[in-house]
PyMOL Python script that loads the backbone (N, CA, C, O; Angstrom):
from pymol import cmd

cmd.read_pdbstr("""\
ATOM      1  N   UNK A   1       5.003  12.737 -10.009  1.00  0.00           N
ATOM      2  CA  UNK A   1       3.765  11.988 -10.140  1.00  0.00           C
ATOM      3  C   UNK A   1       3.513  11.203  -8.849  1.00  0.00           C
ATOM      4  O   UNK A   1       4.438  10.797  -8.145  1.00  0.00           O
ATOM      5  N   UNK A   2       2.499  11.052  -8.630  1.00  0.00           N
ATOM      6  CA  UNK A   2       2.005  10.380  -7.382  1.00  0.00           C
ATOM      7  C   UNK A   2       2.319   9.289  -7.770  1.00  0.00           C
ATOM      8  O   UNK A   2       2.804   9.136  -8.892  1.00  0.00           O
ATOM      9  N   UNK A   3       2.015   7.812  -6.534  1.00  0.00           N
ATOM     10  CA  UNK A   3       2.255   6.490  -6.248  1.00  0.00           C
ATOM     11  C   UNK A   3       1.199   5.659  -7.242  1.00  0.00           C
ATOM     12  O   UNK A   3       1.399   4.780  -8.080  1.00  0.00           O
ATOM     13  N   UNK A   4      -0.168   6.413  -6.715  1.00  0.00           N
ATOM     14  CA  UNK A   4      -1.742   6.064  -7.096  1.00  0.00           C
ATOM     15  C   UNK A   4      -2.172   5.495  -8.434  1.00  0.00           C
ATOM     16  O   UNK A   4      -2.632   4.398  -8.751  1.00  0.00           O
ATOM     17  N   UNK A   5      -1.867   6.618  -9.137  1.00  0.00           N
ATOM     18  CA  UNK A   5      -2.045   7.057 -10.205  1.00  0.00           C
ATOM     19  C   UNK A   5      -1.190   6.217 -11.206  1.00  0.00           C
ATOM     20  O   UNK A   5      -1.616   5.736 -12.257  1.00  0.00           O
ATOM     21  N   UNK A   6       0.103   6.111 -10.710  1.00  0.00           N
ATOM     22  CA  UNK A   6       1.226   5.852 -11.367  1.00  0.00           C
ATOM     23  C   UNK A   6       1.332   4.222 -11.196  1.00  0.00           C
ATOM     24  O   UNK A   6       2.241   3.625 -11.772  1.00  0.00           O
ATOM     25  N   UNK A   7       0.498   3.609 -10.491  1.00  0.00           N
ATOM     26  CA  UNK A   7       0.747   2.256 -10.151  1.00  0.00           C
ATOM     27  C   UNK A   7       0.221   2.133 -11.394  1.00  0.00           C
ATOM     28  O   UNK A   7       1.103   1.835 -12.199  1.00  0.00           O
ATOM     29  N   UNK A   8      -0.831   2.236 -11.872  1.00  0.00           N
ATOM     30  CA  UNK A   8      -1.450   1.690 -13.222  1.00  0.00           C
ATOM     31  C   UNK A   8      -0.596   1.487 -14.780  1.00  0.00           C
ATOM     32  O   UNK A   8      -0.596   0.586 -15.619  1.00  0.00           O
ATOM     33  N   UNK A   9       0.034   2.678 -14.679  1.00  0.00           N
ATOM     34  CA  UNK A   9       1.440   2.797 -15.580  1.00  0.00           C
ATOM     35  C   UNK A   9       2.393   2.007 -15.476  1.00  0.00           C
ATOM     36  O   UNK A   9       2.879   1.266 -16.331  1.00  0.00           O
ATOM     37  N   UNK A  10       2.612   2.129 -14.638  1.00  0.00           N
ATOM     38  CA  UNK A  10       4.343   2.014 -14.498  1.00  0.00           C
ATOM     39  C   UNK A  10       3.838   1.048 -13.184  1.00  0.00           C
ATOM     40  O   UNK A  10       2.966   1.770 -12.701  1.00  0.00           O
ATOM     41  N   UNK A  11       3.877   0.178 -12.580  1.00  0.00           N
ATOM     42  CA  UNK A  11       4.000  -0.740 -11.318  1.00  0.00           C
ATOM     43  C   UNK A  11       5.203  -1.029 -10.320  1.00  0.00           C
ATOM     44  O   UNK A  11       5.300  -1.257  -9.114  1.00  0.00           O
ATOM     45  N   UNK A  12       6.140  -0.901 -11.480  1.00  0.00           N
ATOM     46  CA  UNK A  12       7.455  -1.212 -11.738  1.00  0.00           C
ATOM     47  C   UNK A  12       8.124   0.200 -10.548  1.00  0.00           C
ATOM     48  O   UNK A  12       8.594   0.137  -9.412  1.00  0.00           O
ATOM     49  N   UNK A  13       7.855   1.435 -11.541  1.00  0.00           N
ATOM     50  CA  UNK A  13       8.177   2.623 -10.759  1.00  0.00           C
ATOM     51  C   UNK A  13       7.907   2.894  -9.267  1.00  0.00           C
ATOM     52  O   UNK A  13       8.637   3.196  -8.323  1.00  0.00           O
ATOM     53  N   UNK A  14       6.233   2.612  -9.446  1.00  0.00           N
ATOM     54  CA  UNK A  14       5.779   2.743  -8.264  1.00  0.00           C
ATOM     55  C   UNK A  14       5.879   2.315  -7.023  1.00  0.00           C
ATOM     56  O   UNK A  14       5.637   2.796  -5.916  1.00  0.00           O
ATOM     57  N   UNK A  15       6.320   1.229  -7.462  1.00  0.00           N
ATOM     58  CA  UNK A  15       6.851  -0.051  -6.401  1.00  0.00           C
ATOM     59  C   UNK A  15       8.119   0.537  -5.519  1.00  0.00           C
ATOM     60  O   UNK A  15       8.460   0.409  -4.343  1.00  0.00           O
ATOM     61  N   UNK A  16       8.601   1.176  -6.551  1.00  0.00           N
ATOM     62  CA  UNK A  16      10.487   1.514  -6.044  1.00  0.00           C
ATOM     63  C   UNK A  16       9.879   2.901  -5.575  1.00  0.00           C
ATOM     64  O   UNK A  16      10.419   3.121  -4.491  1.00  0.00           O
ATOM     65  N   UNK A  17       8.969   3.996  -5.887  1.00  0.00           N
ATOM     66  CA  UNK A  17       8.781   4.964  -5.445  1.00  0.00           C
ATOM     67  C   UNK A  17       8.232   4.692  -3.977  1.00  0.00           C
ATOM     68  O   UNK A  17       8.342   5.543  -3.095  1.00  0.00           O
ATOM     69  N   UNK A  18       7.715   3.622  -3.797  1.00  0.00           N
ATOM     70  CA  UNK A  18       7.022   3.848  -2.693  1.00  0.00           C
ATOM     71  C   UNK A  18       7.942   2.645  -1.813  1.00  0.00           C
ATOM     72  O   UNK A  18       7.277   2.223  -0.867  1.00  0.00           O
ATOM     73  N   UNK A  19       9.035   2.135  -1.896  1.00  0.00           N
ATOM     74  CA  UNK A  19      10.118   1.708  -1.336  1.00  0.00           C
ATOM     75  C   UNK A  19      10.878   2.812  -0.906  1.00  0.00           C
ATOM     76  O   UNK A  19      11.607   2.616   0.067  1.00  0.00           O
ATOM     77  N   UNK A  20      10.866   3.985  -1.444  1.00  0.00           N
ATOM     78  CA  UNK A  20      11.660   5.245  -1.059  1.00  0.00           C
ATOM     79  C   UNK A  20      11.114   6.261  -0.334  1.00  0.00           C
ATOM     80  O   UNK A  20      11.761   7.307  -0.370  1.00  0.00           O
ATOM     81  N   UNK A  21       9.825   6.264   0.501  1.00  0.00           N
ATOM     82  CA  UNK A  21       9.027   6.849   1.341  1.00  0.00           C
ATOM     83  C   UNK A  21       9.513   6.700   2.489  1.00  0.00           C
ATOM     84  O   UNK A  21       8.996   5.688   2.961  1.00  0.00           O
ATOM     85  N   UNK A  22      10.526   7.341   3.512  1.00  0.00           N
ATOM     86  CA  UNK A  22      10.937   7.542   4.616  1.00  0.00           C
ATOM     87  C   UNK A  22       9.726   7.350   5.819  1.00  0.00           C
ATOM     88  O   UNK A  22      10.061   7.029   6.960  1.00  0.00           O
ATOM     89  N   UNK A  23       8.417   7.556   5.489  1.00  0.00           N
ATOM     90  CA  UNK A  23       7.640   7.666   7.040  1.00  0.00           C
ATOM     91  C   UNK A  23       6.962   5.909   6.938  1.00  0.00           C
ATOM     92  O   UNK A  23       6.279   5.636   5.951  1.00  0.00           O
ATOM     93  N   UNK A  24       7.115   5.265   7.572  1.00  0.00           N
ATOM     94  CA  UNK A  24       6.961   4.069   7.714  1.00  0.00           C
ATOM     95  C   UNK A  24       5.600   3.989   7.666  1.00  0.00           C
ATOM     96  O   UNK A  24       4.995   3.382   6.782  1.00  0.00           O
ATOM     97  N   UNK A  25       5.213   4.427   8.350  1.00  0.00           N
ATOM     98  CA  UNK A  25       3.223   4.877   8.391  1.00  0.00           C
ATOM     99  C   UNK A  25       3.016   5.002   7.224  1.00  0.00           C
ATOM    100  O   UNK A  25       2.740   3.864   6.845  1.00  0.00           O
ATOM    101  N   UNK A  26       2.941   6.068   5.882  1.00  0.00           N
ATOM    102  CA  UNK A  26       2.888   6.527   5.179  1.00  0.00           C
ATOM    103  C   UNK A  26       2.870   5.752   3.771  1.00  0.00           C
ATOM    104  O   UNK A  26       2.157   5.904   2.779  1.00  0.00           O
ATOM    105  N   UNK A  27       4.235   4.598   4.139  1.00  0.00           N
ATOM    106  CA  UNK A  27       4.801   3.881   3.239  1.00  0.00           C
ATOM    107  C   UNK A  27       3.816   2.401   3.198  1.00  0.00           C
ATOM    108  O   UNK A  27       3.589   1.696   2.215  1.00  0.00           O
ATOM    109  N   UNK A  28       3.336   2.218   4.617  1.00  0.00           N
ATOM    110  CA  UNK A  28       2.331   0.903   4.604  1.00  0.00           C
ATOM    111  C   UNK A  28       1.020   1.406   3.860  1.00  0.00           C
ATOM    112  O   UNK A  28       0.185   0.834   3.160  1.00  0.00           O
ATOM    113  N   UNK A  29       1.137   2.317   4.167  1.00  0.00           N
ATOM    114  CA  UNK A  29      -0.614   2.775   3.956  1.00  0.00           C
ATOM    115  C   UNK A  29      -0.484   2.997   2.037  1.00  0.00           C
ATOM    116  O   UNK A  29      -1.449   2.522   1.438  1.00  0.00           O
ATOM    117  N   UNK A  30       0.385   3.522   1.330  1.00  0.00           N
ATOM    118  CA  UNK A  30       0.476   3.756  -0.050  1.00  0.00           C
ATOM    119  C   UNK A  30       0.756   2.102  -0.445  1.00  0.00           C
ATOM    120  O   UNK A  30       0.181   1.674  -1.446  1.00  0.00           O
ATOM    121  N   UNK A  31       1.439   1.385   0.165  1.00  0.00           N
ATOM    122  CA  UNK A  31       1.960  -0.271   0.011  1.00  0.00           C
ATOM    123  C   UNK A  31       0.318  -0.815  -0.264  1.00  0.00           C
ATOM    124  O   UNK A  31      -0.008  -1.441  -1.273  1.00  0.00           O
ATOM    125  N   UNK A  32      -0.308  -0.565   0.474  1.00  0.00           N
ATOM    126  CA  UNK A  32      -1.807  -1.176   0.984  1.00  0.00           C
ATOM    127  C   UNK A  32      -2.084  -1.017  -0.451  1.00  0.00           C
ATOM    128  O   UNK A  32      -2.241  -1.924  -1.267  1.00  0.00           O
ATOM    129  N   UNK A  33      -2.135   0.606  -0.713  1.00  0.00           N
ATOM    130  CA  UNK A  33      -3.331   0.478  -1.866  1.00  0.00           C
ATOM    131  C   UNK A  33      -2.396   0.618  -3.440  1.00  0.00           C
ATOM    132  O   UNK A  33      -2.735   1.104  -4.519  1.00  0.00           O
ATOM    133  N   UNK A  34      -1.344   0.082  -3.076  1.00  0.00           N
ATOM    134  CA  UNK A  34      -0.460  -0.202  -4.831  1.00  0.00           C
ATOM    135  C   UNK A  34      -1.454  -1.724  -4.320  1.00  0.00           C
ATOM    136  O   UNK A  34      -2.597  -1.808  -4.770  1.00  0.00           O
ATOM    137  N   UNK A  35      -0.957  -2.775  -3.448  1.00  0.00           N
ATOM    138  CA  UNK A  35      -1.520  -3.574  -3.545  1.00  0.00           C
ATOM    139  C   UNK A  35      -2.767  -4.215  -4.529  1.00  0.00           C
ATOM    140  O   UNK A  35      -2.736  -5.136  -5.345  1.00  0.00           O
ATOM    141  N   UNK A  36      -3.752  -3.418  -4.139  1.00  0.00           N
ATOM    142  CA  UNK A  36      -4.776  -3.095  -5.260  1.00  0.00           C
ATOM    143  C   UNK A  36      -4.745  -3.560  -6.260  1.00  0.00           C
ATOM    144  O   UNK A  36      -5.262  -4.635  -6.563  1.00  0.00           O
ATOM    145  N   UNK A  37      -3.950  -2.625  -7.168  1.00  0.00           N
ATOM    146  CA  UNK A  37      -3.262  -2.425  -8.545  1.00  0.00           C
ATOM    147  C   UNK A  37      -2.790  -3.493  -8.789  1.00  0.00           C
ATOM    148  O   UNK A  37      -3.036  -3.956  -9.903  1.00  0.00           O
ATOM    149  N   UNK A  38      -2.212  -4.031  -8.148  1.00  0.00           N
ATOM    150  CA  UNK A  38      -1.164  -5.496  -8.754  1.00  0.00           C
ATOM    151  C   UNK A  38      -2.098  -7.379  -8.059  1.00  0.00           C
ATOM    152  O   UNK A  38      -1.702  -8.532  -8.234  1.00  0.00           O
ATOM    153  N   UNK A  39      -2.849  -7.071  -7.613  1.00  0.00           N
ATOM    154  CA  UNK A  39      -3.434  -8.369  -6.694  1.00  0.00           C
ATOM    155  C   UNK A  39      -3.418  -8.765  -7.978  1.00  0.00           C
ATOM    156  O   UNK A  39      -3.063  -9.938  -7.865  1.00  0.00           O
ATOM    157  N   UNK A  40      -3.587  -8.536  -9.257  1.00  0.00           N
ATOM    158  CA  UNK A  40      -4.180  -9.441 -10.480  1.00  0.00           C
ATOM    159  C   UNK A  40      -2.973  -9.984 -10.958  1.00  0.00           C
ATOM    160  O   UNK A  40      -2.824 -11.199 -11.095  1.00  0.00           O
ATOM    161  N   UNK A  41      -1.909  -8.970 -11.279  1.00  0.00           N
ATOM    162  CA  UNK A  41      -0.995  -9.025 -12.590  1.00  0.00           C
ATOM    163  C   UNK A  41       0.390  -9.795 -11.589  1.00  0.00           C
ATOM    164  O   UNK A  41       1.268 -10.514 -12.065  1.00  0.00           O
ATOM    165  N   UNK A  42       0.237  -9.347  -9.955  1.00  0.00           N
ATOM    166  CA  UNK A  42       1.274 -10.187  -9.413  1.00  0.00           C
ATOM    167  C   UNK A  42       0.919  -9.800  -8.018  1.00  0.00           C
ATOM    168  O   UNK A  42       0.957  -8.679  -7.511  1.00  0.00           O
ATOM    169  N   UNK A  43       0.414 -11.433  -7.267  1.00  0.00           N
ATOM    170  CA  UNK A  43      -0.633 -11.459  -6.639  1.00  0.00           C
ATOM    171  C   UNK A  43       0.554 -11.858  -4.995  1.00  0.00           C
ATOM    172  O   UNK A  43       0.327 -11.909  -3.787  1.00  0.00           O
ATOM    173  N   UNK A  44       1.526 -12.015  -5.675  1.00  0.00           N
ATOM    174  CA  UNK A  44       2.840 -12.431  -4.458  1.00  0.00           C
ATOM    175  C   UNK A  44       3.359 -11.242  -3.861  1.00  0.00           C
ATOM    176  O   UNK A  44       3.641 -11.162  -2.666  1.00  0.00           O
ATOM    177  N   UNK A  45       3.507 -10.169  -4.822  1.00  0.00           N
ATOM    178  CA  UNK A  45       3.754  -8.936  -4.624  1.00  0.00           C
ATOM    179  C   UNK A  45       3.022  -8.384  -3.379  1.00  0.00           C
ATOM    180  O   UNK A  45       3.390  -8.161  -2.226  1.00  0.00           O
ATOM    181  N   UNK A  46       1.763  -8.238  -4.087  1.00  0.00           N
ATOM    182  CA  UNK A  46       0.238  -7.639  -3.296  1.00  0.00           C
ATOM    183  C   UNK A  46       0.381  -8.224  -2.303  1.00  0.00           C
ATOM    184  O   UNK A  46       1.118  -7.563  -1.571  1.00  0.00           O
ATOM    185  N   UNK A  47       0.011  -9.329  -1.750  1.00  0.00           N
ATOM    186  CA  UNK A  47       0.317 -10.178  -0.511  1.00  0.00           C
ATOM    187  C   UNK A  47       1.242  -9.277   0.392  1.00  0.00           C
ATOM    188  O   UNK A  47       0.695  -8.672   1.314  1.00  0.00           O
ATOM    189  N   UNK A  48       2.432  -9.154   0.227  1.00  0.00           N
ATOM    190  CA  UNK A  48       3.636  -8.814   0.713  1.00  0.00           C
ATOM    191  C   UNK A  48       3.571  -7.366   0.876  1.00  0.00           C
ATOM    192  O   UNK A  48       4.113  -6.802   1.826  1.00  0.00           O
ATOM    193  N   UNK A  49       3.090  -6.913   0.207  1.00  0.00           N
ATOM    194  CA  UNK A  49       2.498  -5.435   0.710  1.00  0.00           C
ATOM    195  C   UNK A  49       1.607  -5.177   1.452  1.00  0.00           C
ATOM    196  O   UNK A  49       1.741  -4.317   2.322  1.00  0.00           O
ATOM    197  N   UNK A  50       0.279  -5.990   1.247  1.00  0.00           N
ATOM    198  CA  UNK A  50      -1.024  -5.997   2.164  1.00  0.00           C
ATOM    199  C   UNK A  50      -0.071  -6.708   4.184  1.00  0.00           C
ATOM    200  O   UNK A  50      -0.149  -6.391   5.371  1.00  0.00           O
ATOM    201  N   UNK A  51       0.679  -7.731   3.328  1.00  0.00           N
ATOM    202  CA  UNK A  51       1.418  -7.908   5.034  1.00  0.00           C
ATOM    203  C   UNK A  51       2.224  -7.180   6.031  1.00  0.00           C
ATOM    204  O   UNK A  51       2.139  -7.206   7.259  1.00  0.00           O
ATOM    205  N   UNK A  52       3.230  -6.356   5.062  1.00  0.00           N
ATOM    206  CA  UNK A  52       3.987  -5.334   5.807  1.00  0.00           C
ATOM    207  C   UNK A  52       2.892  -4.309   6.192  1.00  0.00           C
ATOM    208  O   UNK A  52       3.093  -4.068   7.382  1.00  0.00           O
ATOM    209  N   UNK A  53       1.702  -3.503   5.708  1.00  0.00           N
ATOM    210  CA  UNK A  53       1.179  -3.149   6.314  1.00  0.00           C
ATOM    211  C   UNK A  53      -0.159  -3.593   7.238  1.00  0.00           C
ATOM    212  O   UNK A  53      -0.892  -2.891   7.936  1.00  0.00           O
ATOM    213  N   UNK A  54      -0.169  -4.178   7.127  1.00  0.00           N
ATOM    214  CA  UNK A  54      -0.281  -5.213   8.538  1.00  0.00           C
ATOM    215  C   UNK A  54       0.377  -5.107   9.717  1.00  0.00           C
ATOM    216  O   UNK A  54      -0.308  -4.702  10.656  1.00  0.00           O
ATOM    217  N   UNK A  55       1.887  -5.439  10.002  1.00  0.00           N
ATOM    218  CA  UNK A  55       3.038  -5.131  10.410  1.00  0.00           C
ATOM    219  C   UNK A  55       3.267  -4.046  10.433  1.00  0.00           C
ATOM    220  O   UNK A  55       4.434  -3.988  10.821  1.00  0.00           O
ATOM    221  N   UNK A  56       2.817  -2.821  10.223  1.00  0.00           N
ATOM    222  CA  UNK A  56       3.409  -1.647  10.628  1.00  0.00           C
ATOM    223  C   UNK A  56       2.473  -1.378  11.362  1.00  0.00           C
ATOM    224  O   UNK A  56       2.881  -0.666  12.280  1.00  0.00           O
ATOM    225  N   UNK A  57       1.222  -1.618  11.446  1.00  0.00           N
ATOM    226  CA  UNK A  57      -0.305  -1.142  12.191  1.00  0.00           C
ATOM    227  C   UNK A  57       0.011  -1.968  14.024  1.00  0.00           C
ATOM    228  O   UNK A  57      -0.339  -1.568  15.134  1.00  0.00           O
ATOM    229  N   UNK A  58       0.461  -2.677  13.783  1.00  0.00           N
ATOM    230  CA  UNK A  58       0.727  -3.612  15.018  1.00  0.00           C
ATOM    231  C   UNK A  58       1.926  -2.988  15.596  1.00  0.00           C
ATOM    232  O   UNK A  58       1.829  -2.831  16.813  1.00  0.00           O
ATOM    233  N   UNK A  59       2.843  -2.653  15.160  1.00  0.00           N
ATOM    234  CA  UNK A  59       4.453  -1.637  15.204  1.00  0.00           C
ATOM    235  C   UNK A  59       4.095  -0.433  15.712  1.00  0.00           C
ATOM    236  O   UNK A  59       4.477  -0.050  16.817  1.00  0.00           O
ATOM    237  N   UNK A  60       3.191   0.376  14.789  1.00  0.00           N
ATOM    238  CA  UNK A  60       2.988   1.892  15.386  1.00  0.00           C
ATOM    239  C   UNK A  60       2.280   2.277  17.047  1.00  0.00           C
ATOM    240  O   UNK A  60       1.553   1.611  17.784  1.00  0.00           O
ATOM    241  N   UNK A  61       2.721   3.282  17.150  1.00  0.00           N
ATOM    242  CA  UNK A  61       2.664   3.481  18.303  1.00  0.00           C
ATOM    243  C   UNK A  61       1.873   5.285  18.260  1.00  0.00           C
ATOM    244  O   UNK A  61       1.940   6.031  19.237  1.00  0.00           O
ATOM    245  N   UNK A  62       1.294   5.613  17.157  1.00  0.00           N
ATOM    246  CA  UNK A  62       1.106   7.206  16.930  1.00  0.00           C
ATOM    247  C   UNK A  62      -0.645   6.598  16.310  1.00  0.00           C
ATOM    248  O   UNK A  62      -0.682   6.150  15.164  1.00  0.00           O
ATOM    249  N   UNK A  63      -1.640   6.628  16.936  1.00  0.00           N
ATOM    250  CA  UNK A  63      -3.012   6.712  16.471  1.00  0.00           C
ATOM    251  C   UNK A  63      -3.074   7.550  15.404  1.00  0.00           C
ATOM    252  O   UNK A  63      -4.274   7.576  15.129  1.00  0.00           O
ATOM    253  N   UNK A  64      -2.526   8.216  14.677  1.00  0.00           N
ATOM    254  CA  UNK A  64      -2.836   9.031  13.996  1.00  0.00           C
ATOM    255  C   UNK A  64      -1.812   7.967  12.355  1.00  0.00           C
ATOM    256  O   UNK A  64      -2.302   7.990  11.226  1.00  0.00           O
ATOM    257  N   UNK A  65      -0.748   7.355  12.598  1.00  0.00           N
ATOM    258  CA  UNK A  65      -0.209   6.719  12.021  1.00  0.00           C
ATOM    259  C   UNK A  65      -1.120   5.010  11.958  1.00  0.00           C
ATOM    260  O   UNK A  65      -1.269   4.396  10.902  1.00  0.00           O
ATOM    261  N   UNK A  66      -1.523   4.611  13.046  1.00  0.00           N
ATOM    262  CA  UNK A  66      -2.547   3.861  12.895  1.00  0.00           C
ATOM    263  C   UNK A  66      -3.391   3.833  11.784  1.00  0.00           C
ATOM    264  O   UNK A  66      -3.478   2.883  11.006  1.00  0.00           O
ATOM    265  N   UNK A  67      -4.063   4.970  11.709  1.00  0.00           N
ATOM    266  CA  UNK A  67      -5.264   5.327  11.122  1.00  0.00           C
ATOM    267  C   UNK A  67      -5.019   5.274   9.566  1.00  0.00           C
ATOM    268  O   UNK A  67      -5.803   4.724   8.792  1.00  0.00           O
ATOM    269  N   UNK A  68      -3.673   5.996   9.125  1.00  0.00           N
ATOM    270  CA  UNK A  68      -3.450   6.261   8.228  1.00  0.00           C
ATOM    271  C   UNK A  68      -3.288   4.848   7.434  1.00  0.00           C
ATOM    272  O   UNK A  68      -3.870   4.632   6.370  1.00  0.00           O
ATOM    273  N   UNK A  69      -2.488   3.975   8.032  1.00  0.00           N
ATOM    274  CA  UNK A  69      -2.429   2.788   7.779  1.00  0.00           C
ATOM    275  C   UNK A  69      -3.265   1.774   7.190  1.00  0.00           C
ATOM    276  O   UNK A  69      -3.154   0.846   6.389  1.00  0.00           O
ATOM    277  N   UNK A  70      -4.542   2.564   8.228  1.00  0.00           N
ATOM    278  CA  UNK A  70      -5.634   1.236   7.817  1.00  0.00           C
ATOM    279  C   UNK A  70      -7.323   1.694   7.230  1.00  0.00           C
ATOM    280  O   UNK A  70      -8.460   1.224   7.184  1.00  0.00           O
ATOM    281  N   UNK A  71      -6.589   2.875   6.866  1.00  0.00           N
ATOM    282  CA  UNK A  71      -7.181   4.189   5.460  1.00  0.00           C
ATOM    283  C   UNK A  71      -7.054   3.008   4.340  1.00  0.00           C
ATOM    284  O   UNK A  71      -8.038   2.435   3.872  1.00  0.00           O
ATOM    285  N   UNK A  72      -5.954   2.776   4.044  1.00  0.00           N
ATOM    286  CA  UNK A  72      -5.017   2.359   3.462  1.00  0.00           C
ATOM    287  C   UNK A  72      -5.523   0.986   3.200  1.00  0.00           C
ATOM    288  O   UNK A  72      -6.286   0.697   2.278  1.00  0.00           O
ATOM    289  N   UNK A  73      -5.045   0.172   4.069  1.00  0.00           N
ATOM    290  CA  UNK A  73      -5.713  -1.009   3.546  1.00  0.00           C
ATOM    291  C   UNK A  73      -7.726  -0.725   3.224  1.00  0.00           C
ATOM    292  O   UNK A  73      -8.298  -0.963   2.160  1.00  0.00           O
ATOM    293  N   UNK A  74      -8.165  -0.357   4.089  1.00  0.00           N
ATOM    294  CA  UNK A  74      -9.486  -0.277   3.370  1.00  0.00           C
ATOM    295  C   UNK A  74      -9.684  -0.158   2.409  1.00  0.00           C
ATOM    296  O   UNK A  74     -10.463  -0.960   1.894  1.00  0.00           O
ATOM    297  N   UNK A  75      -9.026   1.041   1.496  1.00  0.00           N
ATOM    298  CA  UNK A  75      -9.283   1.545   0.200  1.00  0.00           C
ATOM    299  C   UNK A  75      -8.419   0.036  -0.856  1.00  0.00           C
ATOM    300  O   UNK A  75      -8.468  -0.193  -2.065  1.00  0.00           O
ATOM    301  N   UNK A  76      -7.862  -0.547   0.032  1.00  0.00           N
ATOM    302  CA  UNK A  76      -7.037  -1.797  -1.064  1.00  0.00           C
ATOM    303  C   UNK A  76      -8.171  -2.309  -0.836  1.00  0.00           C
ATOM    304  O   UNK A  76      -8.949  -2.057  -1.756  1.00  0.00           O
ATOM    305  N   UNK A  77      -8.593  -2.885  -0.065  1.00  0.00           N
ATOM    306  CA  UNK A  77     -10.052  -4.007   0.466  1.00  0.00           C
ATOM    307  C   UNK A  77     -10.912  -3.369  -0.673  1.00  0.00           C
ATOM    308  O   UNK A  77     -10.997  -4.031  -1.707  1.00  0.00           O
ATOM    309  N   UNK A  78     -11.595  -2.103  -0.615  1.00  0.00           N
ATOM    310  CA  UNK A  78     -12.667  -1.715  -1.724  1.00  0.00           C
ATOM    311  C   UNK A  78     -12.311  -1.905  -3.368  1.00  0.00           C
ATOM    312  O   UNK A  78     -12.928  -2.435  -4.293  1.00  0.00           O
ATOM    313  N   UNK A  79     -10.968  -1.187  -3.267  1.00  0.00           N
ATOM    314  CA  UNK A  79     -10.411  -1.403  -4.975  1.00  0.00           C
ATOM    315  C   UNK A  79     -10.431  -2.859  -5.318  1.00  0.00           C
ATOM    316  O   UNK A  79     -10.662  -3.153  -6.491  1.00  0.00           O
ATOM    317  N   UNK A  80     -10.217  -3.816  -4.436  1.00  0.00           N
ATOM    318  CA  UNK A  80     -10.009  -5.197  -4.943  1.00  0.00           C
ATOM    319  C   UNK A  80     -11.597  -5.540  -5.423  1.00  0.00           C
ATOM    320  O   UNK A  80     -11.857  -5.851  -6.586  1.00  0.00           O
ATOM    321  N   UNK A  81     -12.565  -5.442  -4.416  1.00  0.00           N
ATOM    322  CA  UNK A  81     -14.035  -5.478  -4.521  1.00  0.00           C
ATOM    323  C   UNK A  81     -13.979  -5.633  -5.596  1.00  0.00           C
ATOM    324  O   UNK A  81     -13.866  -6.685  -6.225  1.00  0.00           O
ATOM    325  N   UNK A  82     -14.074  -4.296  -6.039  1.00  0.00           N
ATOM    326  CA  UNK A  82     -14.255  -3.539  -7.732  1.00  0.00           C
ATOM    327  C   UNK A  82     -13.635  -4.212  -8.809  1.00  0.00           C
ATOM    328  O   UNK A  82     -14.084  -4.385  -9.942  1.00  0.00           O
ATOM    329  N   UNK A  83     -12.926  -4.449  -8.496  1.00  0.00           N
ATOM    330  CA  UNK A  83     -12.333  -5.816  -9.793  1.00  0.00           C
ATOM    331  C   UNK A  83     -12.784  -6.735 -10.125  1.00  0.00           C
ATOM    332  O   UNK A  83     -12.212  -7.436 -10.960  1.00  0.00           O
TER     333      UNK A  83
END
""", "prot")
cmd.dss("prot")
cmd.show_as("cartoon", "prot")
cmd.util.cbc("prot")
cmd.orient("prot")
């Protein structure tokens, strides 16, 4: 099961699934938008995710990992909107 999807379920899972994502890029940018999902139910969490990827966008050094990153937070920025 995906990160996405699964944040809504399970938060819990998702959290640790996406603690276990090897590409650092990859892992901020899915961090960004669990963020989302949890700004309500645990808003210390979200923070701390929205910051490390933050911190990885400033870290990377691959425009293409950039990007992905801040895909990422955007789509957290819009999902929060929507709430």
């Amino acid at each position: 099961m995906e990160i996405g999807p699964l944040s809504a379920q399970d938060p819990q899972r998702a959290l640790k699934m996406n603690a276990e994502l090897t590409d650092p890029s990859v892992r901020a940018a899915s961090g960004a938008r669990l963020a989302a999902t949890l700004v309500k139910s645990n808003p210390e969490q979200a923070a701390d995710l929205l910051k490390k990827a933050k911190e990885a966008i400033a870290e990377a050094k691959d425009p293409t990992d950039k990007l992905r990153i801040l895909v990422g937070l955007a789509q957290a920025q819009a999902a929060m909107e929507e709430k």
